[in-house]
C-alpha positions in Angstrom: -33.1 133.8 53.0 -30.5 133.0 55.3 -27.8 136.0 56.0 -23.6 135.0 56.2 -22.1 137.9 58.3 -18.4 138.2 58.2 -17.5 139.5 62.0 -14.3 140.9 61.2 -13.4 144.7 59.2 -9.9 143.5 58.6 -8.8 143.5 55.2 -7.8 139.7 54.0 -9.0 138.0 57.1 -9.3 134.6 58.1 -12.9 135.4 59.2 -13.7 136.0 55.7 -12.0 133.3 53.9 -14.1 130.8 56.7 -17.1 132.9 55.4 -16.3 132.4 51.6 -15.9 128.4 52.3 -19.1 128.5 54.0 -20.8 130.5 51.5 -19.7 128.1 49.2 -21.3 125.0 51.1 -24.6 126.8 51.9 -25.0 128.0 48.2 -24.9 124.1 47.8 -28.0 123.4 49.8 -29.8 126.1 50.4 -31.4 129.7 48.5 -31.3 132.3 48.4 -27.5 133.2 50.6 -27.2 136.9 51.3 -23.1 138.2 52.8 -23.0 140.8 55.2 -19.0 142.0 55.3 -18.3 143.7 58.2 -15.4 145.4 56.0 -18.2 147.2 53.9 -19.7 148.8 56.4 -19.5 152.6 56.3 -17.2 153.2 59.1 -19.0 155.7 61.0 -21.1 153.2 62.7 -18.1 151.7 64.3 -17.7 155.1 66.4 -18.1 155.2 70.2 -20.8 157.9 69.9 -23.1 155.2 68.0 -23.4 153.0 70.5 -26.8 153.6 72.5 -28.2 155.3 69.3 -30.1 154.6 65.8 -27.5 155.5 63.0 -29.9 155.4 59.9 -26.8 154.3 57.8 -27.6 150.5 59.8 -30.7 150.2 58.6 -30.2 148.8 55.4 -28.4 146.0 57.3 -30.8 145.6 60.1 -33.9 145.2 57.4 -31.9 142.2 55.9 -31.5 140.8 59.0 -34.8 141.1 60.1 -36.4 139.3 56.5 -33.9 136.3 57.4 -35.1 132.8 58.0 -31.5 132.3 59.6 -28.1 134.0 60.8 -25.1 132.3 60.5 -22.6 134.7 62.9 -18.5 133.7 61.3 -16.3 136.0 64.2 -13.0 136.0 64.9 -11.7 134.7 68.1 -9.1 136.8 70.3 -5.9 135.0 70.3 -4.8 137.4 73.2 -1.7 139.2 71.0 
């Protein structure tokens, strides 16, 4: 399985329309294509408090990531504004 993660949690992105087109492609050539969507995320594990420590709502998404034969990382670049 290879795992897509979106690295963005803003709503209508560009990092997820790149995702989608490259979802698209690797759906083409390759099975079975699992999306993690940053957006979907329960937003508790995006608090400061987190950071250093196990949230048990992650580990749903660090199982799937751990089965993968491949990541592909789709993130967002700071433009600086």
């Amino acid at each position: 399985m290879i795992t897509v993660i979106a690295g963005s949690d803003r709503k209508d992105s560009y990092t997820l329309k790149v995702t989608n087109l490259a979802l698209n492609f690797l759906k083409k050539i390759y099975s079975p294509i699992q999306l993690i969507d940053l957006q979907q995320f329960p937003h508790e594990l995006f608090r400061p408090e987190n950071y250093g420590n196990q949230n048990p709502q992650f580990k749903p998404y660090q199982d799937l990531i751990l089965k993968s034969h491949g990541i592909l990382l789709i993130i967002p670049e700071y433009n600086g504004s």
